[in-house]
C-alpha positions as CSV (number, residue, x, y, z in Angstrom):
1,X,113.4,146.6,-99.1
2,X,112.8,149.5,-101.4
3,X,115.7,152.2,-102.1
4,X,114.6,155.4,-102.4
5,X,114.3,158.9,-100.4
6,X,111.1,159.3,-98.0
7,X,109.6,162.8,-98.7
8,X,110.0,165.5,-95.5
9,X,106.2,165.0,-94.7
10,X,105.8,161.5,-95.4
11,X,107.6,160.1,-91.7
12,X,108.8,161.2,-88.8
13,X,110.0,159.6,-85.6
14,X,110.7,160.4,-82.1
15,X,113.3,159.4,-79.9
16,X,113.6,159.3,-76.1
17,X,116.3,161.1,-74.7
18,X,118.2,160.7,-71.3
19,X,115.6,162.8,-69.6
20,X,112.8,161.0,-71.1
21,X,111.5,163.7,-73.1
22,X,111.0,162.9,-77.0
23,X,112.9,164.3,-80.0
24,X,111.4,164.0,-83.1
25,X,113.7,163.6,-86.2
26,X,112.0,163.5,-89.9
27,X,113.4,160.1,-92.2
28,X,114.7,163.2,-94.4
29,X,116.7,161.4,-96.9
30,X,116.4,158.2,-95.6
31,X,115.9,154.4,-97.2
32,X,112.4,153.2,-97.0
33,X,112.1,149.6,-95.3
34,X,108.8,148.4,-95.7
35,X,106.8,147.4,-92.5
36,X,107.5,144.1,-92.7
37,X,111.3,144.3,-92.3
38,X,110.7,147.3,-89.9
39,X,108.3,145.4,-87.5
40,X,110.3,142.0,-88.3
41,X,113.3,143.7,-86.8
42,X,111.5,145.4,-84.1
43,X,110.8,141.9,-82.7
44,X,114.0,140.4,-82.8
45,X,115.6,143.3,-81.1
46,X,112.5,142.7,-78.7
47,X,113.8,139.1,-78.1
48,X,117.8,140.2,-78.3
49,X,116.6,142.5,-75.0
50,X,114.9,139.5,-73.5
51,X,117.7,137.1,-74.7
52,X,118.0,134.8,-71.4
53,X,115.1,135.3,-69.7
54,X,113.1,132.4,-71.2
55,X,110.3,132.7,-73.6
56,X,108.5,135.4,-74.1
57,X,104.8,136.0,-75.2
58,X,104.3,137.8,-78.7
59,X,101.5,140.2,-77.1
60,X,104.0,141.4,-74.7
61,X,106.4,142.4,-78.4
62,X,103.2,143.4,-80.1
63,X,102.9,145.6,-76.7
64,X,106.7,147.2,-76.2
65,X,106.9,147.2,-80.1
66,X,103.5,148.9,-81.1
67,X,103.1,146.3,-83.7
68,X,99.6,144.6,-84.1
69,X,99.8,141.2,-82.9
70,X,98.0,139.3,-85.7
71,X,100.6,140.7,-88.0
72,X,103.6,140.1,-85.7
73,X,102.7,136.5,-85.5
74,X,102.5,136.2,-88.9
75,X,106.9,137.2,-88.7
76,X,107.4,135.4,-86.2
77,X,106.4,132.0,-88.0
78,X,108.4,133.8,-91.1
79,X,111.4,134.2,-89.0
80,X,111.2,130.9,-87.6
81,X,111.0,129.1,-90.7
82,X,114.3,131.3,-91.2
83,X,116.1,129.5,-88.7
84,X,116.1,133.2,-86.3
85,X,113.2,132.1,-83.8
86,X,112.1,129.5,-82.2
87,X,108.3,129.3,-80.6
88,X,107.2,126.8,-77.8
89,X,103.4,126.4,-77.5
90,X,101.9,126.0,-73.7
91,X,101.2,128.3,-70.7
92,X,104.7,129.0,-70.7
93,X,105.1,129.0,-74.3
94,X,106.5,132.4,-76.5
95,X,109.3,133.4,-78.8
96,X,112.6,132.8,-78.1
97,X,115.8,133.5,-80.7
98,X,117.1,130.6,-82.2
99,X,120.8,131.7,-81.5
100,X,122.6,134.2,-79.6
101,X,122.2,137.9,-80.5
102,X,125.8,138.5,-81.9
103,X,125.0,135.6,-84.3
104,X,122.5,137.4,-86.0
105,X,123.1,140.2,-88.0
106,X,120.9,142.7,-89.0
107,X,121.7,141.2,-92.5
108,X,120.5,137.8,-91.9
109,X,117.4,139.4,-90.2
110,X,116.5,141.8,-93.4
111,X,116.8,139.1,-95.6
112,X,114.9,136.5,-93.7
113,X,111.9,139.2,-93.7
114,X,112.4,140.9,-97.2
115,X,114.3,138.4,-99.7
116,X,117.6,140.1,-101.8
117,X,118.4,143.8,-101.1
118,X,118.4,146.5,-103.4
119,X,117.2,144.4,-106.3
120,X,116.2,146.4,-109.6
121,X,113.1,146.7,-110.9
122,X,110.9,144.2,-113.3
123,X,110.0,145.6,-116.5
124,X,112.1,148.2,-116.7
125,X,113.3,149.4,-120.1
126,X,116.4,148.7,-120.7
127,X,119.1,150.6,-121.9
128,X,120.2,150.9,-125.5
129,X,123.6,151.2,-125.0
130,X,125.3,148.1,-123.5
131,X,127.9,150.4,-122.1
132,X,125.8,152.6,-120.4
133,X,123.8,149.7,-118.5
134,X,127.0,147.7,-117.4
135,X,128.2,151.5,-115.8
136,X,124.8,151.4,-114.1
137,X,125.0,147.8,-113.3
138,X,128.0,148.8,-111.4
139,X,126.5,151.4,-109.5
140,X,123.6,148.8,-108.1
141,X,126.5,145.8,-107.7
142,X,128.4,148.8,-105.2
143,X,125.3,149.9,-103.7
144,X,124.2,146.0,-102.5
145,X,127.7,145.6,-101.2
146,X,127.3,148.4,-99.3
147,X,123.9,148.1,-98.0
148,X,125.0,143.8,-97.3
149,X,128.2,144.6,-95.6
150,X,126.7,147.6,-93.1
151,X,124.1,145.3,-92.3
152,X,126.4,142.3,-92.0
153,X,128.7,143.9,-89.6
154,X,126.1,144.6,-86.9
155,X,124.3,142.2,-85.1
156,X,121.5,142.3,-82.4
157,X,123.5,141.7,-79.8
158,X,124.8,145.4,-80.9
159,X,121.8,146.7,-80.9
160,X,121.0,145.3,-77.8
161,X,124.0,146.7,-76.1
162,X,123.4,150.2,-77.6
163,X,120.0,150.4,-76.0
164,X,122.0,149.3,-72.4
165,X,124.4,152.1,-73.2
166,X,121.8,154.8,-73.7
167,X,120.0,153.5,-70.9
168,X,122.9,153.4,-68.5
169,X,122.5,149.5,-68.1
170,X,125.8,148.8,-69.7
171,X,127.0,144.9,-69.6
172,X,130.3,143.8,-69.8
173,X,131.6,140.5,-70.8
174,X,134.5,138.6,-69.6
């Protein structure tokens, strides 16, 4: 995952609202995930949505998730190697997840797809003054925290259940 602000005319997205007209909202000021973490977690919210239901067929994600399917196979045998999802073969093969949505976190997901979060730069030159880099260190260390710990505390299964909510399909659990 690369850190770093999207510019106003690079990206913008549109959400559906309750009367099923689209908003679009710019990625002003927003972290840049690269497509594969983006797709990646497109398809296991995909498969969070479809949790129960049996397997289901990547050309149906690569469909619902506008994601070619050539390259959302090519996740889905990276997640799987992951320990995230598993694949059965056949005419009633497809993707399932390899554990229930509120045991995967958003965390697990990101770094399955993109390796460490919020790693610095090769090559870069460093600083002359010891101080000055440890002070910077710092800033990176609290940043990853961050970035780990809002991404550990949410899990598909939350996900999931937002899109319910939104949607009016709200599911309780006893």
């Amino acid at each position: 995952m690369l850190l770093c602000p999207k510019q106003p005319s690079q990206a913008a997205a549109t959400f559906p609202t309750q009367s099923g007209e689209y908003l679009a909202h710019s990625y002003q000021g927003s972290m840049r995930i690269s497509s594969k973490g983006d797709y990646g977690l497109r398809a296991l919210f995909d498969l969070a949505l479809h949790y129960g239901q049996g397997p289901v067929r990547s050309r149906e994600i690569a469909e619902r998730q506008a994601i070619d399917e050539h390259y959302l196979n090519q996740l889905l045998i990276q997640l799987r190697r992951a320990g995230l999802v598993q694949s059965l073969r056949g005419p009633q093969g497809g993707h399932l997840l390899a554990k229930a949505p509120g045991e995967i976190t958003l965390l697990d997901a990101l770094q399955a797809l993109e390796g460490p979060l919020v790693e610095m730069a090769e090559g870069i030159q460093p600083l002359p003054s010891p101080n000055d880099a440890a002070i910077l260190n710092e800033v990176w260390h609290g940043l990853r925290q961050s970035v780990e710990s809002y991404l550990a505390g949410h899990t598909l299964d939350d996900l999931a259940q937002r899109k319910r909510e939104r949607e009016g399909q709200t599911m309780y659990y006893i």
